[in-house]
KOLNU-580634 format. One line per 5 residues: number of its first residue (from 1); for each residue y, x, z of C-alpha. Coordinates in nm, 2 decimals, padded with zeros to 4 digits. Layout:
NUM	Y X Z ~ ...
//
This chain:
1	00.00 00.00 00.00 ~ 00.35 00.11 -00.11 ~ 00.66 00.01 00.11 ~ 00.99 00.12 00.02 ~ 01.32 00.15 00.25
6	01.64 00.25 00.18 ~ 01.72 00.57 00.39 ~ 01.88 00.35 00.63 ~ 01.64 00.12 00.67 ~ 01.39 00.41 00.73
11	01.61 00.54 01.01 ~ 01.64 00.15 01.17 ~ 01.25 00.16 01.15 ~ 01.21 00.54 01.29 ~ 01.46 00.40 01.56
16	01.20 00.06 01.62 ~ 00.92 00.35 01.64 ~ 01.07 00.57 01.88 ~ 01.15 00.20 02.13 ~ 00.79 00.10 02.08
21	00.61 00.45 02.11 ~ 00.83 00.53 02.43 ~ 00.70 00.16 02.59 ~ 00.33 00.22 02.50 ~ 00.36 00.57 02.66
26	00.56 00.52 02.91 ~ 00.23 00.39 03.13 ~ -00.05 00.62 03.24 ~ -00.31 00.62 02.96 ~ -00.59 00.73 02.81
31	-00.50 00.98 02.53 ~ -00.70 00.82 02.24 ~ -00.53 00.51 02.33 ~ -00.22 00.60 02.23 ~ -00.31 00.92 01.97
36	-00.28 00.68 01.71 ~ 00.04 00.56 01.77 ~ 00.21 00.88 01.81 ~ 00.04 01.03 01.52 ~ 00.19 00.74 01.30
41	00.57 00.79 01.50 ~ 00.54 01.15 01.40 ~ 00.41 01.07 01.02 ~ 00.74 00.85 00.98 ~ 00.96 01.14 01.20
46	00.82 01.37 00.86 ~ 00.96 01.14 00.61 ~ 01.29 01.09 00.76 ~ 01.33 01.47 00.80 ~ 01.21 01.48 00.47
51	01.53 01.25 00.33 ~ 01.75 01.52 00.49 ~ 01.57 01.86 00.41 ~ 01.48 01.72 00.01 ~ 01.33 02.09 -00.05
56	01.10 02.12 00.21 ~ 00.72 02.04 00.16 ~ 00.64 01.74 00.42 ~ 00.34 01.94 00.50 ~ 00.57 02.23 00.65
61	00.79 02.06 00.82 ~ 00.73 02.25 01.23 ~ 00.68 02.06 01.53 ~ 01.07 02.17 01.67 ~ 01.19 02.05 01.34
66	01.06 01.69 01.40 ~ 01.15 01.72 01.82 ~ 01.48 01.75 01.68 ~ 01.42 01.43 01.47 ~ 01.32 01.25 01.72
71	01.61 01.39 01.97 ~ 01.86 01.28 01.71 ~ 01.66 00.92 01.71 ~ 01.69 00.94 02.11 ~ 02.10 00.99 02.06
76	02.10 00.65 01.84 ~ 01.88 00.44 02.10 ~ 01.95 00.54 02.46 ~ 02.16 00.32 02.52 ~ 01.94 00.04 02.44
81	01.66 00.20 02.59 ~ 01.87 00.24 02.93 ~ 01.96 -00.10 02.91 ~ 01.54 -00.20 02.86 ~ 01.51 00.02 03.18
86	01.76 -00.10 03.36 ~ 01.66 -00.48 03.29 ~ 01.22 -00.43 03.39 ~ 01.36 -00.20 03.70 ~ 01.57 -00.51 03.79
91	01.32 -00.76 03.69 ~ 01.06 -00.61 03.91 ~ 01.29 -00.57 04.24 ~ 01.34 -00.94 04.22 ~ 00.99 -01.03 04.17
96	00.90 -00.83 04.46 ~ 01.18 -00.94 04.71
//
């Protein structure tokens, strides 16, 4: 199957990734259960470095190189993503009071 994005789109999507992959994570698990997911994250991480770095070859594209991806991904999101934590951290105090 073929899907095609705009480079934009692609970055929303890599942005979606990053949220879902740090929520799946973000609990004490079994490395094969979430292996697959951050082998995809890290698949779509390639291509979007790939979009910015047109000369590379996807296969030797270094591990820092997509940390710093997924940094720059970080920089977009962590605002929403302190605002997810803030909102379960609250949500569980009033549960439990």
């Amino acid at each position: 199957m073929k899907i095609e994005l705009s480079n934009e789109e692609l970055r929303t999507l890599s942005q979606m990734v990053l949220l879902g992959e740090y929520v799946i994570t973000s609990c004490p698990k079994p490395v094969e259960t979430t292996k697959k997911y951050s082998e995809l994250a890290n698949s779509l991480y390639r291509k979007l470095y790939k979009i910015n770095m047109p000369d590379c070859d996807e296969t030797d594209i270094e591990d820092n190189e997509i940390a710093d991806v997924r940094d720059r991904l970080y920089d977009d999101i962590k605002d929403s993503l302190e605002q997810f934590e803030e909102d379960v951290y609250n949500s569980f105090l009033s549960f439990h009071s």
